[in-house]
C-alpha positions as CSV (number, residue, x, y, z in Angstrom):
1,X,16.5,1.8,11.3
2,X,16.1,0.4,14.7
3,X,18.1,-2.7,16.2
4,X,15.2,-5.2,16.7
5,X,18.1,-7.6,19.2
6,X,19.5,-4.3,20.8
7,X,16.5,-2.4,22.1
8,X,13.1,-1.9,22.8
9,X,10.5,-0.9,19.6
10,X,8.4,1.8,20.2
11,X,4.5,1.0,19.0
12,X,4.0,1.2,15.2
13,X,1.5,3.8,14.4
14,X,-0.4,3.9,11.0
15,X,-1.8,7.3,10.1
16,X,-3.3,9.1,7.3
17,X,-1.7,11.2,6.0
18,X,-3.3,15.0,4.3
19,X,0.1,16.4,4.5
20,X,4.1,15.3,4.0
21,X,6.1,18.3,5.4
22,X,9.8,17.8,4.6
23,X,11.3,15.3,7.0
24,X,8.1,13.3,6.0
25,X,8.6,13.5,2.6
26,X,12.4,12.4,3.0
27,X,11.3,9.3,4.9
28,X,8.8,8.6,2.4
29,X,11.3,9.0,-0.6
30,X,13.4,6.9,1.3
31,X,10.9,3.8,2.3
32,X,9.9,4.2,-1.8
33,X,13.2,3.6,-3.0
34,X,13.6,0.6,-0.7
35,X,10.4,-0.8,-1.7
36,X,11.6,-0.2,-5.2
37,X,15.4,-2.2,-5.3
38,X,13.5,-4.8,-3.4
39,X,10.6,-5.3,-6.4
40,X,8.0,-4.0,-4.7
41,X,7.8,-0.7,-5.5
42,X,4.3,1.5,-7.1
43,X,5.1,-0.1,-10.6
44,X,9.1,1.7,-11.1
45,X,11.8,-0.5,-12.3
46,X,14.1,1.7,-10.6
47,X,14.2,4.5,-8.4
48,X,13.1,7.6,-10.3
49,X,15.0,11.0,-9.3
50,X,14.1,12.9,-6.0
51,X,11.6,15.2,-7.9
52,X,9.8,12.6,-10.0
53,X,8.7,11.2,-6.5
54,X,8.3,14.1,-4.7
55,X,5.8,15.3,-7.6
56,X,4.8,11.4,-7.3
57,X,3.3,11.7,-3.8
58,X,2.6,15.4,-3.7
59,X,0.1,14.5,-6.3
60,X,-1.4,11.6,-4.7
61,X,-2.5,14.3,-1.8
62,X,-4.2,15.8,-4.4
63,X,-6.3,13.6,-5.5
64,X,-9.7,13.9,-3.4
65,X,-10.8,10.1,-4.1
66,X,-7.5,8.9,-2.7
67,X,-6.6,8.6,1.2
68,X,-2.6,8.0,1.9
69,X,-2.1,6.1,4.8
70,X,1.7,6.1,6.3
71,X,3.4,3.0,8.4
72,X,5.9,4.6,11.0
73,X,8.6,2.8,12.7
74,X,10.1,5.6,15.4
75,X,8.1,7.8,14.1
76,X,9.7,7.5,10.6
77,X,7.8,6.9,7.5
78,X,8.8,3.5,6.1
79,X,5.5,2.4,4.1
80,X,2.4,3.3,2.9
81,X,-0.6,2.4,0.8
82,X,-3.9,4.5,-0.7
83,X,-7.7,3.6,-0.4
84,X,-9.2,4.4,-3.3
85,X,-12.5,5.3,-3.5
86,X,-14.7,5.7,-6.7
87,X,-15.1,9.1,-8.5
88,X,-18.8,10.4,-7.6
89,X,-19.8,9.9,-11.2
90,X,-19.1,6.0,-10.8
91,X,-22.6,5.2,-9.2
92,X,-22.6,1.5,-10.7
93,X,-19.3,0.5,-9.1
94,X,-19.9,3.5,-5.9
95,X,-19.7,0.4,-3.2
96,X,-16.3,-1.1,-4.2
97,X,-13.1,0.7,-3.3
98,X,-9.2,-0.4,-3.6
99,X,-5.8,-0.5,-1.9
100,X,-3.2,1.1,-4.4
101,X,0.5,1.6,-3.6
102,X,0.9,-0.7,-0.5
103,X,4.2,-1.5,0.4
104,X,6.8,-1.6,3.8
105,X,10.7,-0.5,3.2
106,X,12.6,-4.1,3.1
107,X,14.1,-2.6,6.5
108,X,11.8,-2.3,8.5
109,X,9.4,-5.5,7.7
110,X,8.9,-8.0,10.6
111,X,6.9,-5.1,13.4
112,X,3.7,-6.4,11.8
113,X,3.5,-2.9,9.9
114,X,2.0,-4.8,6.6
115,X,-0.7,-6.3,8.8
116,X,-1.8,-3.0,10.7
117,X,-1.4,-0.9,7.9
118,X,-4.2,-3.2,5.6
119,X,-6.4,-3.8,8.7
120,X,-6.2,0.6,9.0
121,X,-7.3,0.8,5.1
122,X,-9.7,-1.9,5.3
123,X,-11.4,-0.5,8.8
124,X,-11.6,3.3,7.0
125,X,-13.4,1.5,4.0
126,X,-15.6,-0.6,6.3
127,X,-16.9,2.9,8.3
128,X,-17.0,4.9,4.6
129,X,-19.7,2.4,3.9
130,X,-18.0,0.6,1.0
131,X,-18.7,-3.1,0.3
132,X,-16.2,-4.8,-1.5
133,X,-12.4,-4.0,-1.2
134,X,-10.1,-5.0,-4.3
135,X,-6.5,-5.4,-4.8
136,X,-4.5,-6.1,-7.3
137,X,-0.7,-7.8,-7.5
138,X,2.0,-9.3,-9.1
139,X,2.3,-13.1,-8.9
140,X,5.8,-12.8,-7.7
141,X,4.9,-10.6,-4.5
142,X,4.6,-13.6,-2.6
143,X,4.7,-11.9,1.0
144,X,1.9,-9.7,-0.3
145,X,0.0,-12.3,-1.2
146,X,-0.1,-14.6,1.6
147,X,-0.8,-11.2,3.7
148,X,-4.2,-11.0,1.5
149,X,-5.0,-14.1,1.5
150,X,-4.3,-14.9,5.4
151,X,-6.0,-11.6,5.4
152,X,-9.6,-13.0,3.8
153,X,-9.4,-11.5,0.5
154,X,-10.2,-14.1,-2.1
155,X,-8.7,-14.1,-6.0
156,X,-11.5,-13.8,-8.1
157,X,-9.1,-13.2,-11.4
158,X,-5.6,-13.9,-12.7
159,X,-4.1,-11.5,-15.6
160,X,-1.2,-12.6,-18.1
161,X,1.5,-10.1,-18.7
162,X,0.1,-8.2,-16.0
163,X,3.3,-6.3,-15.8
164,X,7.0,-6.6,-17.4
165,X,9.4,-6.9,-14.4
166,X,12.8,-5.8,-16.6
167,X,13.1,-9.0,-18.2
168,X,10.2,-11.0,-18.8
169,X,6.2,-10.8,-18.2
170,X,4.6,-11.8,-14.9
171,X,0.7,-12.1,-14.2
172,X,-1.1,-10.4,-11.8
173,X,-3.6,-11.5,-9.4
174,X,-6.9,-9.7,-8.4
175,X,-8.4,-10.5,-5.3
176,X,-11.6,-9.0,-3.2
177,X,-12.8,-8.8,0.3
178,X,-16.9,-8.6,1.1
179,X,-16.8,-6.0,3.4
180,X,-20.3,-7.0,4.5
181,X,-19.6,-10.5,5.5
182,X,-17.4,-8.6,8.3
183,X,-18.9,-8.6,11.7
């Protein structure tokens, strides 16, 4: 990953993503592991083998309610997060959508990729019309959390034993953003 002392950073870019050809999927396998060893990682423990992942986010492309959005660092894949939308035959809850599987590689944190890559998923729900924007996370994702918060999203809900970490429970936080109170 690049030498941020040494030499000049090319611009970010946050994309979605319809497709992962191989080198993509490599980065990608690669950011999830690191995301993973560092706590942070779509709910595994450890890092599940090479297939189980693959399968992982081949699947997530499948899923039509779900857009993948991918955080580059010269022009490699090293994060990633999901808006997702409500299935059609959710009309009661139709205006509310959520980020899922949000995360930067521990490497390549500090370019501001966390901050670009929420604003990204928010703007696409904004312009899909939805009105609230949840998230969910674990109370000891502290960088995430100050990233929401700082980011206007307020904790409407706190869950006990939200998720077991390996050795012990930890609670959850929810938190929403009123899309329409966005100017």
């Amino acid at each position: 990953m690049p030498d941020k002392k040494n030499r000049k950073i090319q611009q970010p870019v946050i994309e979605l993503v319809s497709e992962l050809p191989a080198g993509d999927m490599d980065d990608l396998c690669e950011a999830t592991n690191g995301a993973i060893l560092d706590g942070d990682g779509l709910g595994w423990l450890t890092p599940p083998e090479r297939p189980v992942q693959e399968a992982f986010w081949k699947g997530v492309l499948l899923v039509p309610v779900r857009e993948l959005y991918c955080a580059r660092l010269e022009g490699v894949i090293v994060g990633t997060g999901q808006l997702v939308k409500p299935f059609a035959n959710n009309e009661v809850a139709a205006h509310i959508a959520h980020i899922s599987n949000f995360f930067i590689a521990p490497y390549a944190r500090g370019y501001g990729l966390a901050i670009g890559l929420l604003a990204v998923i928010e703007k696409s729900a904004l312009n899909q019309g939805f009105k609230i924007l949840e998230v969910d996370v674990r109370e000891t994702q502290t960088a995430a959390i100050s990233l929401i918060e700082n980011s206007g999203f307020k904790r409407w809900a706190t869950k006990e034993k939200y998720a077991w970490n390996g050795t012990e429970f930890v609670n959850g936080f929810y938190y929403k953003k009123d899309l329409m109170e966005i100017d």
